[in-house]
C-alpha positions in Angstrom: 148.2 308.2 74.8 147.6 305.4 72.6 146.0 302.1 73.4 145.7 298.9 71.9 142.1 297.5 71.7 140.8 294.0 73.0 137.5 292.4 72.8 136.4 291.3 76.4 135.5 287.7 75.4 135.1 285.7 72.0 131.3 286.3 71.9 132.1 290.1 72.0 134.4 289.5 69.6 132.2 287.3 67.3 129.3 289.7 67.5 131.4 292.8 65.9 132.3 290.6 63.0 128.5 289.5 62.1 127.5 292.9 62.1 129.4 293.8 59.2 127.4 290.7 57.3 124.5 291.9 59.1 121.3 294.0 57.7 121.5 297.7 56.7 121.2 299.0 60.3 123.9 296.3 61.9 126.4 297.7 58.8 126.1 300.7 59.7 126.9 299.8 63.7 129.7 297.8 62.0 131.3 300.9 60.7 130.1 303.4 63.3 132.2 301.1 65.9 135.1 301.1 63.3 135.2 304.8 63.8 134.7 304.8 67.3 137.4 301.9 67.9 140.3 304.1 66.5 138.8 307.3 68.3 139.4 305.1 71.4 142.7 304.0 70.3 143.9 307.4 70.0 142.6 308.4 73.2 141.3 305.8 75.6 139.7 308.5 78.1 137.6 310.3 75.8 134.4 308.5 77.0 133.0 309.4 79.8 133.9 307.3 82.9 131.2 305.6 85.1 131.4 306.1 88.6 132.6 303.3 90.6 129.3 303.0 92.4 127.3 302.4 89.3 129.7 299.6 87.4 127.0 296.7 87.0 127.8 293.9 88.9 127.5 291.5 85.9 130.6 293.2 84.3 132.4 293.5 87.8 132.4 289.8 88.4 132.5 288.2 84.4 135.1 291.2 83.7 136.9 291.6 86.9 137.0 295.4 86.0 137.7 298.5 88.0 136.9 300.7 85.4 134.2 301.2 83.4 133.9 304.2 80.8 131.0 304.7 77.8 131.4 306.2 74.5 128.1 307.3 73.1 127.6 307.5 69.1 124.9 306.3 66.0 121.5 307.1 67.3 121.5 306.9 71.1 123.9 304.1 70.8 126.5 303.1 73.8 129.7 301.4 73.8 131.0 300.1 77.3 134.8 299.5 77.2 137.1 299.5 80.5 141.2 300.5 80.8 143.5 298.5 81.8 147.4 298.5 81.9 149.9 296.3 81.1 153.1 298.4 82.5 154.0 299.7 79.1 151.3 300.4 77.6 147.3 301.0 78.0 145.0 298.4 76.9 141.0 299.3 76.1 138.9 296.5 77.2 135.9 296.2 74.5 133.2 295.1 76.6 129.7 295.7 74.8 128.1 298.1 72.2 123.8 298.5 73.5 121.1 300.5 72.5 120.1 303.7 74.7 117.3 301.8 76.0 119.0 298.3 77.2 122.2 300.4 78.5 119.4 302.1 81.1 118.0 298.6 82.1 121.5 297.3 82.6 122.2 300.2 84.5 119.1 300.3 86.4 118.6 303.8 85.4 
């Protein structure tokens, strides 16, 4: 099922655009996201969903979420995203893109 794709917040937003003016390695998260944004658009549930139990409370109360799902890709890299509906369609809740290393802090892990 197809989904339509939403940053969480303007600073989300605003931090995907200066990658692609970025250095070599932020390009190259600029268009490794590209690819993963219309994977996700194709098929919103193809990450892997986090268990309720784990959802950082950061995102639960800035976000309001219920959701949270994470799409790994380019070198250890982690996108957090959450579902939502709207009735007629799905909508995929861009939320942050993190290193391996900060995702585990802001996990506790």
């Amino acid at each position: 099922m197809k989904s339509a794709l939403y940053f969480a917040d303007e600073q989300t937003r605003q931090a995907f655009s200066l990658l692609a003016s970025g250095r070599a390695e932020e390009q190259e998260i600029h268009r490794q996201l590209n690819l993963v944004f219309d994977t996700i658009a194709a098929d919103p549930f193809c990450g892997i969903q986090v268990p309720k139990r784990l959802i950082p409370k950061v995102y639960l109360t800035k976000y309001g979420i219920d959701n949270l799902w994470k799409y790994n890709f380019h070198k250890s890299w982690r996108l957090v995203y959450s579902i939502a509906g709207n009735g007629t369609q799905l909508v995929t809740i861009i939320i942050e893109w993190l290193p391996h290393k900060e995702y585990e802090r802001r996990f506790g892990y």
